[in-house]
C-alpha positions in Angstrom: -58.1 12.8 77.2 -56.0 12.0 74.2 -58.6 13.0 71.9 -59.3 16.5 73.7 -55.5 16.9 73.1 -55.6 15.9 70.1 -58.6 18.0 69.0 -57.1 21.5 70.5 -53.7 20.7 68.6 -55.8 20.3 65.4 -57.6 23.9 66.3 -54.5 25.9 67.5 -53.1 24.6 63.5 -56.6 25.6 61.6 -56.3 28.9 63.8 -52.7 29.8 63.2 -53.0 29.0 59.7 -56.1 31.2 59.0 -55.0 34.5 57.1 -55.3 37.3 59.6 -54.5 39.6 56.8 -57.6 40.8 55.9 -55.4 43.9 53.4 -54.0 41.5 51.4 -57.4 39.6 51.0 -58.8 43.1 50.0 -56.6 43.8 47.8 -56.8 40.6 45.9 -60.6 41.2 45.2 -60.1 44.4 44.2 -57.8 42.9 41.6 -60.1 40.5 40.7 -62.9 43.0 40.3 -60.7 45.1 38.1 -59.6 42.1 36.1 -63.3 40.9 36.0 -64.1 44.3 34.2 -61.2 44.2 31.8 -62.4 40.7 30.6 -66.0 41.5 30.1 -66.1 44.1 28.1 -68.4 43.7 25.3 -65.4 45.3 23.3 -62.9 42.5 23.9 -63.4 39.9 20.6 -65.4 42.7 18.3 -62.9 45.4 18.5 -59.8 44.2 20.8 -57.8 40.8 20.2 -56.3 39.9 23.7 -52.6 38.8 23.5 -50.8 38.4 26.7 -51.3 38.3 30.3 -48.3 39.6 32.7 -48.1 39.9 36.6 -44.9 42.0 38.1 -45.3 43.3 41.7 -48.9 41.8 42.2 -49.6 44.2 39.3 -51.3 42.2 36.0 -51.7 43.8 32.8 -53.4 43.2 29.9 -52.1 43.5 26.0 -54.5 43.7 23.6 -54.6 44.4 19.8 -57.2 46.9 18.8 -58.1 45.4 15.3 -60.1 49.0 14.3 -56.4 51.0 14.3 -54.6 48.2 11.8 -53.6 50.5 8.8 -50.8 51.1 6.4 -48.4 53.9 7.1 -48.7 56.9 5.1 -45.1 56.9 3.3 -44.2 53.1 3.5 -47.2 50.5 2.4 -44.9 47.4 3.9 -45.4 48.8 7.2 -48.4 49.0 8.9 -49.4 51.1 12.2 -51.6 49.5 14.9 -52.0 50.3 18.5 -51.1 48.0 21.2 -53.6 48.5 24.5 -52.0 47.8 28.0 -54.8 47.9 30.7 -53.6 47.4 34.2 -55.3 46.0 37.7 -54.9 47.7 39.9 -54.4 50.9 38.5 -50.9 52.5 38.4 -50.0 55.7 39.9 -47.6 58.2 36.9 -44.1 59.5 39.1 -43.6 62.1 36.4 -41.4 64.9 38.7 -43.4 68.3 37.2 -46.9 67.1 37.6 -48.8 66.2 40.5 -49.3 62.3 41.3 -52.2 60.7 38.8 -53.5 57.2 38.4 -54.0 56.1 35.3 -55.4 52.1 33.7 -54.2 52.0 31.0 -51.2 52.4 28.1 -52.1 53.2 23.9 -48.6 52.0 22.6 -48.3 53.0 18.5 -46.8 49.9 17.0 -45.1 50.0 13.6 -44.5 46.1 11.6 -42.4 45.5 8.8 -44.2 42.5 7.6 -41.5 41.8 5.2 -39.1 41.7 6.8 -40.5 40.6 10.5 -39.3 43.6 12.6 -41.4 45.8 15.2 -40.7 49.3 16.3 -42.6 51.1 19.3 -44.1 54.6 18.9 -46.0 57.2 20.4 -47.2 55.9 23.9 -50.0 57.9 25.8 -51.2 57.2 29.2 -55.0 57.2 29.9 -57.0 57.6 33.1 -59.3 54.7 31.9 -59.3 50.9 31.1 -59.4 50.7 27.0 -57.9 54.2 26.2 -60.5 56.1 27.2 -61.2 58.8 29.4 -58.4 61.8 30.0 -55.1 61.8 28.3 -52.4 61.9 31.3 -49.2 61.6 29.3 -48.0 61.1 26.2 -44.2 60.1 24.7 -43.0 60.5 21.5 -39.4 58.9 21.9 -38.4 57.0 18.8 -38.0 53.5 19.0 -35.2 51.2 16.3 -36.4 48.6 14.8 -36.3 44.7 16.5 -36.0 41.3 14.7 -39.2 39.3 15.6 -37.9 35.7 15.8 -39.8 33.2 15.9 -38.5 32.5 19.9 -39.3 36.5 20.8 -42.4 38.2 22.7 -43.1 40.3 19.6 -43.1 37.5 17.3 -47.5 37.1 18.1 -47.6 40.7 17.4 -45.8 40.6 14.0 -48.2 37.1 12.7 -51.4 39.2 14.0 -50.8 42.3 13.3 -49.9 41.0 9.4 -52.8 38.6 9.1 -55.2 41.2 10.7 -57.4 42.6 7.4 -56.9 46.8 7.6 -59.2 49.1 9.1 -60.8 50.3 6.1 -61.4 47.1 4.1 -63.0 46.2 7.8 -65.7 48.5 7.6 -66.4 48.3 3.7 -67.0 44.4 3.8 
């Protein structure tokens, strides 16, 4: 009798416990299949350097570098102009007030380095309706950034050693 008792505790436990939730469970595998197609992209390593990983409100995003867009700006060769792709699982939904609501996966950020004297400065950033930049531009911001110090102890200090070591564009394809 002890060990029926016993045994029915041990199943009312394994039967509470189990995650009735089945929402939550879907939504973490549709995160996992949009992550999953972030990651395997035949794109990531030739053309785009990952650099961070983030998670905020069960929402992870993805920075990468795209090494094709490394250049020198046109007025100021200690500078140099690369874009900064944010991909996001799941996808996000723009709360711009004028337009009707649109999802969108991803975030081309215009970055500007001063390799000289380590600073980092945002520019244009464009929304797209597609992982990697692609597919239709949503939205697009031109609001001007100032400059940051990239110390050593700061997020944008990986951006400022890649984005200085990375060869440009041009010579890229003529090697």
């Amino acid at each position: 009798m002890k060990k029926l008792c016993l045994l029915l505790i041990l199943f009312s436990f394994t039967a509470s416990s189990n995650n009735t939730d089945t929402s939550n469970t879907t939504n973490n595998d549709l995160i996992t299949t949009n992550t999953n197609e972030i990651l395997n992209d035949s794109r990531v390593g030739k053309q785009y350097i990952p650099i961070k990983k983030t998670k905020e409100d069960n929402v992870f995003s993805y920075s990468f570098i795209d090494k094709n867009s490394v250049a020198l700006h046109p007025y100021n060769k200690k500078i140099r102009v690369f874009a900064e792709i944010i991909n996001f699982a799941p996808e996000q939904v723009s709360k711009d007030n004028n337009s009707p609501k649109q999802t969108y996966r991803s975030l081309k950020v215009m970055q500007y380095a001063n390799c000289d004297r380590k600073e980092i400065a945002k520019g244009t950033i464009q929304i797209f309706e597609k992982y990697f930049a692609d597919g239709k531009l949503i939205d697009s911001s031109d609001t001007p950034h100032r400059w940051v110090d990239a110390k050593p102890k700061n997020e944008d200090h990986q951006f400022i050693i890649i984005a200085c070591s990375l060869p440009l564009a041009d010579q890229q394809k003529t090697d």
